[in-house]
N, C-alpha and C positions, 0 to 999 in steps of 0.2 A: 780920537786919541785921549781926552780927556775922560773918558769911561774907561778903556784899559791903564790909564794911571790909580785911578781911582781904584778899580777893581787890583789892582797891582800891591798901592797901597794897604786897602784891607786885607789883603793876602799879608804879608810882611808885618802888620801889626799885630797881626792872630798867632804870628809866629812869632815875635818878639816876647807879646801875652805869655803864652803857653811858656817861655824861657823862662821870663822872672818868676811868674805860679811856681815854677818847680825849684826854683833856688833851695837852697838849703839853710843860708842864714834867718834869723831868726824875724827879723821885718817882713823879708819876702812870703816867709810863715803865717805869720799873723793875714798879711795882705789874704793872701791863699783863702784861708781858712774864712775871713771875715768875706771875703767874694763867695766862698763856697755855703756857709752860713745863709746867705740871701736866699737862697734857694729852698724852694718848698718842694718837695718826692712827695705826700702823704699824697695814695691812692693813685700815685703814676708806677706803669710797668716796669721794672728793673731797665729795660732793654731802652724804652723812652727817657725815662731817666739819666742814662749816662750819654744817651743824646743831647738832652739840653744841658748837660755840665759840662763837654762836650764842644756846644754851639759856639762859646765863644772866646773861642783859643785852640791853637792846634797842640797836638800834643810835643812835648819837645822829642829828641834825641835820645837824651843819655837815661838810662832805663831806672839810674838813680831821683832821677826828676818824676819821671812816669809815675815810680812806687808810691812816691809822697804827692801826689794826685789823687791815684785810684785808691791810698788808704783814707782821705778823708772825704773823697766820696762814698765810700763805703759806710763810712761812718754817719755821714750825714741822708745816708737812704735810710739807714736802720734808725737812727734818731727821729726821721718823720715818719716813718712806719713802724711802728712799736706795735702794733696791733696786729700785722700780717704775720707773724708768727711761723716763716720760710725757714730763715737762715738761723740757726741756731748762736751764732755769733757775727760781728761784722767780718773775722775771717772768711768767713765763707761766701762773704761779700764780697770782698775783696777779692778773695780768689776768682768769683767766677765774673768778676768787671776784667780783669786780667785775662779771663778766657775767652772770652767775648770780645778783644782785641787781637789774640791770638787768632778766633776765626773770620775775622772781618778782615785783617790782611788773607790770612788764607786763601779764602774763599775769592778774591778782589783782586789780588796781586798779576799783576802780567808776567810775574817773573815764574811761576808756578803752571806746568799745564791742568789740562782739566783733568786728566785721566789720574794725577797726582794732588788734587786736593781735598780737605778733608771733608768726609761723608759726616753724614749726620750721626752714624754710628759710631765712628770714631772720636768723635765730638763726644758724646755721652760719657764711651770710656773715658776720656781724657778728665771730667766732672764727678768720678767715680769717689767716695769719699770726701769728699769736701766739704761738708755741713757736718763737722764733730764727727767723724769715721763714718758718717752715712752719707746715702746717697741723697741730690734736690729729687724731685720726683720728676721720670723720666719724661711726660707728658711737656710738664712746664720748657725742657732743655731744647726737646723738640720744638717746644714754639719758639725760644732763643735763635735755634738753629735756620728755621724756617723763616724768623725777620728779618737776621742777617743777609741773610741769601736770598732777599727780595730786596732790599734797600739797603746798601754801603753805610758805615761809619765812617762818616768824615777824620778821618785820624793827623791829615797834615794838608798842608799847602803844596798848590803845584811849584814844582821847584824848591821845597824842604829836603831836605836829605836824611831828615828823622826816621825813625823806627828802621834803624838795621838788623836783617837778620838774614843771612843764607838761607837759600832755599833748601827745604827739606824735599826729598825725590822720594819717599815712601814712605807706608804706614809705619815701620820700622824705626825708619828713622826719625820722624817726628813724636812717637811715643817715648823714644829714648829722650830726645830732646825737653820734652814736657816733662819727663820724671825728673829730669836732672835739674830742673829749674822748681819741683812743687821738693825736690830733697832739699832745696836750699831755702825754698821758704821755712819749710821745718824747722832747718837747721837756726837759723836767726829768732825764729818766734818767741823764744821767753825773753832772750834778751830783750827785744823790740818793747813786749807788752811791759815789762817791768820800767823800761826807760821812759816811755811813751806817757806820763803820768797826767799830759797835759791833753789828752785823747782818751776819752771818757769808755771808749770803747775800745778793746784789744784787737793786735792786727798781727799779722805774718806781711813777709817781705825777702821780693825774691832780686838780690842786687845784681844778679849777673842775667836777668833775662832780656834776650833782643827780640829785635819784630823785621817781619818781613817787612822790606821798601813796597 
């Protein structure tokens, strides 16, 4: 009994974590950033990296908390890798930490069958332009694609009710769905980068994107 309280416990404080990180007031920010700070990426895999940012807190709910997550993760992968010379910007960091949650519910989801979830090819498309109107190199997405779908991203706690998203039933409809959500980053991006003055790096931001449970 006293190990499923325990275990119950850190489940519920990972999830608590992961709430405050994503607030929006300007403490919770600070905190954020100064946790997210501690962290060293230089010469870890994009894909390892948003594992251990990752490891300790679940992601919240509301997809406005998610954003300002995964943008200063982004920032702080490209801030300790300054020498890998990938990502053209940390948008494109950004975006593809966003897509790489995208495929790990995907891919993981019970709610999704198998005949309907995304291929690796679709994956790729979905990453098509993202690095300044170009593409990452198709090699590296495949290996993205290929960790994911050997080993989950811990995204939530059992019994969180985070990352909502209907399930998408085909190739169709989830390419609609990704365009509608990479228009909207578009659409916010200069505002974002002009505001953002206290983020060394510029980001896009996509407020109305959900996730599969």
């Amino acid at each position: 009994v006293g190990v499923c309280v325990h275990l119950a416990l850190c489940a519920f404080l990972q999830v608590a974590i992961g709430e405050y990180l994503g607030e929006s007031n300007k403490f919770c920010i600070d905190v954020m950033y100064s946790y997210c700070d501690q962290m060293h990426f230089a010469g870890s895999d994009f894909v390892p990296a948003l594992r251990t940012f990752l490891s300790g807190f679940r992601l919240p709910g509301e997809s406005q908390k998610i954003d300002r997550l995964m943008e200063k993760f982004a920032a702080r992968y490209c801030e300790t890798n300054q020498s890998l010379q990938l990502f053209a910007s940390a948008d494109a960091a950004y975006v593809l930490a966003y897509s790489i949650i995208m495929l790990a519910t995907d891919l993981h989801s019970t709610k999704i069958k198998r005949e309907n979830k995304m291929t690796k090819e679709q994956y790729i498309k979905m990453n098509r332009g993202i690095n300044d109107q170009k593409d990452l190199p198709r090699e590296y997405l495949e290996g993205i694609y290929d960790e994911i779908a050997r080993q989950q991203i811990t995204l939530r706690a059992a019994g969180n009710k985070g990352l909502r998203l209907p399930a998408v039933s085909s190739e169709k409809a989830r390419r609609q769905q990704y365009t509608v959500e990479m228009q909207d980053m578009e659409k916010t991006a200069k505002a974002l980068m002009e505001d953002r003055s206290h983020i060394q790096t510029s980001f896009t931001s996509a407020t109305h994107i959900e996730h599969v449970q």
